[in-house]
C-alpha positions as MATLAB code, in Angstrom:
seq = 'XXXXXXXXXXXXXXXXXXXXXXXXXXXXXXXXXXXXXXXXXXXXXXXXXXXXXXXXXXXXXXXXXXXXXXXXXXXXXXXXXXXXXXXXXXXXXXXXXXXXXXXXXXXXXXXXXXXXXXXXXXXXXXXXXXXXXXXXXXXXXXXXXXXXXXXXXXXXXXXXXXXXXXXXXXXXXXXXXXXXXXXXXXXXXXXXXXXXXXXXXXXXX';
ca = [
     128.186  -47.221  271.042;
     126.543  -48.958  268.104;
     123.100  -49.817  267.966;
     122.434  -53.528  268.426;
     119.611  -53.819  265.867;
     121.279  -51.655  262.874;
     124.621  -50.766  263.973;
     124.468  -47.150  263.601;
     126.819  -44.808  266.267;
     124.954  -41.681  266.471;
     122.710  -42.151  269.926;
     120.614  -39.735  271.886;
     121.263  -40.336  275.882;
     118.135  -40.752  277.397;
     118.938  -41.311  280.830;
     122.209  -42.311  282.544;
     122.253  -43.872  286.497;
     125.260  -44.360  288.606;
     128.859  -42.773  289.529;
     131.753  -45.673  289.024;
     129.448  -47.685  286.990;
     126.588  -45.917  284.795;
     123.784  -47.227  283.423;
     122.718  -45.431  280.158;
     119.583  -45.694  278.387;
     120.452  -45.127  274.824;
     117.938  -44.199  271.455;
     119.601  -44.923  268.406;
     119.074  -41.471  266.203;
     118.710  -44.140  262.959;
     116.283  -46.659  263.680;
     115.037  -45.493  266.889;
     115.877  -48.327  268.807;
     116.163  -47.904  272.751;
     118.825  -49.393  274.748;
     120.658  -49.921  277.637;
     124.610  -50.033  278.129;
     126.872  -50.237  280.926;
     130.207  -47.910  281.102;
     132.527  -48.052  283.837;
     134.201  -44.876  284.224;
     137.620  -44.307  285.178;
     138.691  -43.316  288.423;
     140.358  -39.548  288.196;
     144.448  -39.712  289.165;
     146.265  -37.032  291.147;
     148.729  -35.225  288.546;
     151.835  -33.112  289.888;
     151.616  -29.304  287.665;
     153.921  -26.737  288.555;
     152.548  -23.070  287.568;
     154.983  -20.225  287.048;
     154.144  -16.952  288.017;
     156.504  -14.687  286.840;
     160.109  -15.441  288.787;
     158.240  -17.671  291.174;
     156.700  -21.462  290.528;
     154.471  -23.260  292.790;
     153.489  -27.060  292.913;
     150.057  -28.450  292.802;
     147.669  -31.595  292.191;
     145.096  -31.643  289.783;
     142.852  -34.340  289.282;
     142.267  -35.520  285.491;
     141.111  -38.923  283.778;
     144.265  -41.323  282.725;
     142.927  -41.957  279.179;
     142.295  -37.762  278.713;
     145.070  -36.520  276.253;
     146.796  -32.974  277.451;
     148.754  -30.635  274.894;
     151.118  -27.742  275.091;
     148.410  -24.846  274.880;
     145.867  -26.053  276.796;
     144.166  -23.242  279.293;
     143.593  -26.236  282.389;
     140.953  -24.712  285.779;
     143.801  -25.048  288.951;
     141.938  -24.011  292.244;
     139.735  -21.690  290.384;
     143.099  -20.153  288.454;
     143.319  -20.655  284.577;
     146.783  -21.880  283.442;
     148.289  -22.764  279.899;
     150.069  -25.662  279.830;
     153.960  -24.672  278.408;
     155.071  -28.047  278.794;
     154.615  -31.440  279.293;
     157.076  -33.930  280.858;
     156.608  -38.068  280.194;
     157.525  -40.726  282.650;
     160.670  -41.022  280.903;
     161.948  -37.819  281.196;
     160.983  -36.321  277.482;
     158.923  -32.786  276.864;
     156.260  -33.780  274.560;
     153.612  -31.732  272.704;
     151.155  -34.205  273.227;
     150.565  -37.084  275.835;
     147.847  -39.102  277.833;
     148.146  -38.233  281.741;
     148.708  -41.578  282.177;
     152.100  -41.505  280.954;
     152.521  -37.932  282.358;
     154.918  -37.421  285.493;
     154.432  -33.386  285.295;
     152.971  -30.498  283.769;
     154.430  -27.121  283.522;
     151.961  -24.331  283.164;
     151.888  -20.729  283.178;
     149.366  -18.238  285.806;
     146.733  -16.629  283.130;
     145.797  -14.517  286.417;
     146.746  -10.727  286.919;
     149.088   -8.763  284.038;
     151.735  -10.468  281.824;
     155.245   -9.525  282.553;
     157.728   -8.450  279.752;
     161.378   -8.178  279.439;
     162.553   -5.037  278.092;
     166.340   -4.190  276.519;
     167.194   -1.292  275.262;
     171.004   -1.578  273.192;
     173.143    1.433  273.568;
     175.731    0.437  271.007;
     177.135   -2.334  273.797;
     175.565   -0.961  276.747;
     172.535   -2.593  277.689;
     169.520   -1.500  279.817;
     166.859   -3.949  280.641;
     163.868   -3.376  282.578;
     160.665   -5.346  283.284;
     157.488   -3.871  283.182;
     153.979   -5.294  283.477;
     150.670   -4.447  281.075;
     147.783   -5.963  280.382;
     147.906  -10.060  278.845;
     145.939   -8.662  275.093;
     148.280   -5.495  275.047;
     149.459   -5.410  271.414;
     153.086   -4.634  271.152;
     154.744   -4.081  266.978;
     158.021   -4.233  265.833;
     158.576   -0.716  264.598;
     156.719    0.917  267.401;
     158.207    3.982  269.656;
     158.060    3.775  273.075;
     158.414    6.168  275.987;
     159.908    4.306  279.420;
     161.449    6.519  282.384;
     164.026    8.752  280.553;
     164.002    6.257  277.772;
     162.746    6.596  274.294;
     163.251    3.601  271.915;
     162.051    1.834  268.751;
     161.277   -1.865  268.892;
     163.807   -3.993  267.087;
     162.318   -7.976  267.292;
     160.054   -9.631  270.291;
     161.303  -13.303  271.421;
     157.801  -15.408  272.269;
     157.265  -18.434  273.461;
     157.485  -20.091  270.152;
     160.135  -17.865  268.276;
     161.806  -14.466  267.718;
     159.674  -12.127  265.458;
     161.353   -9.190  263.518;
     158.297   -8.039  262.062;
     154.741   -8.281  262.666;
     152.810   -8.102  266.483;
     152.240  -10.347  269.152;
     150.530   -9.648  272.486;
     152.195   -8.984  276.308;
     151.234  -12.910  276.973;
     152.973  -14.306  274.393;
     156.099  -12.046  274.900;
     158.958  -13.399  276.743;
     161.657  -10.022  275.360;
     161.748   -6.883  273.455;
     164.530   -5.983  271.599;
     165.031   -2.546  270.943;
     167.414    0.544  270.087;
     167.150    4.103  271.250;
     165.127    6.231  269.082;
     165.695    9.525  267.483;
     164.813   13.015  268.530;
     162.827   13.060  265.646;
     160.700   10.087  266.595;
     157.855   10.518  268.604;
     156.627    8.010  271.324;
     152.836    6.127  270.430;
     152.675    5.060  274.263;
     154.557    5.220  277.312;
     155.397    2.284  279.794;
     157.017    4.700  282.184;
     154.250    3.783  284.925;
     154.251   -0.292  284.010;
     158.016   -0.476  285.045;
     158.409   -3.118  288.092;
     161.983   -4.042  288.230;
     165.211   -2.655  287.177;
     167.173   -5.699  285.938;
     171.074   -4.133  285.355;
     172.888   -2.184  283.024;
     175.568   -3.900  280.768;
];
């Protein structure tokens, strides 16, 4: 808001009246000039966000201002639940990177609450075991590492994130959608062991 005596925008808020409709009492920070403006504010909208949780997705409403601008990344406050926002779907179908939630028909987000959940396969020259096991959201996994899981003892290979598929280099359980990984030697010995983090048995290939 510019000042109406020297048209300077940096104002202190004095005082501000009102819920639809505030008044504000305004001090200009450059000439010191107090005044008074009138702001309507927008009415929040009900948006539709779907939150995954590992294999399972529930839909919700959250209530946001049309003219606020939402992008893939975001950590959004859902019923007292942080979520990141994975996605975001326009009223004409598209996944966008950016938009304003007024041309927003849904928002995909990801659960922030409880462990992250990470794909496992170990190759066996064509026969595959995957497993799923869960750890902590900032545990640190590295290409390179050796790791002990049930019987199992392998070396990771490459990690496929949300954003790409790393052959060298870290990235953390939440980012983590897959590990890729070949039995290790009896030479090698395992740095940690994920034996007790295993939660599902997937299949063998």
């Amino acid at each position: 808001m510019k000042c109406p005596v020297c048209n300077f925008e940096s104002n202190e808020i004095l005082k501000t009246k009102g819920k639809n409709t505030k008044e504000v009492l305004i001090k200009c920070k450059e000439c010191g000039n107090i005044f008074r403006e009138t702001i309507k504010v927008p009415k929040r909208i009900d948006c539709r966000i779907i939150i995954s949780k590992f294999s399972q997705s529930e839909k919700k409403q959250i209530k946001l201002y049309p003219d606020e601008i939402l992008q893939v990344g975001e950590v959004l406050i859902v019923d007292d639940e942080e979520v990141e926002i994975t996605s975001l779907e326009n009223k004409r179908g598209g996944r966008v990177p950016k938009s304003h939630i007024s041309e927003l028909e849904t928002i995909w987000a990801t659960s922030l609450a409880g462990p992250a959940r990470v794909g496992i396969s170990i190759d066996y020259g064509g026969r595959v075991l995957s497993q799923k096991v869960e750890v902590e959201r900032d545990f640190l996994f590295t290409v390179g590492d050796v790791v002990k899981m049930g019987k199992a003892v392998f070396r990771i290979k490459s990690m496929k994130t949300i954003t790409s598929k790393i052959r060298k280099g870290s990235a953390l359980a939440e980012q983590i959608k897959r590990i890729y990984s070949r039995p290790a030697t009896h030479k090698d010995k395992f740095q940690y062991d994920l034996t007790s983090k295993i939660v599902e048995n997937e299949n063998v290939d």
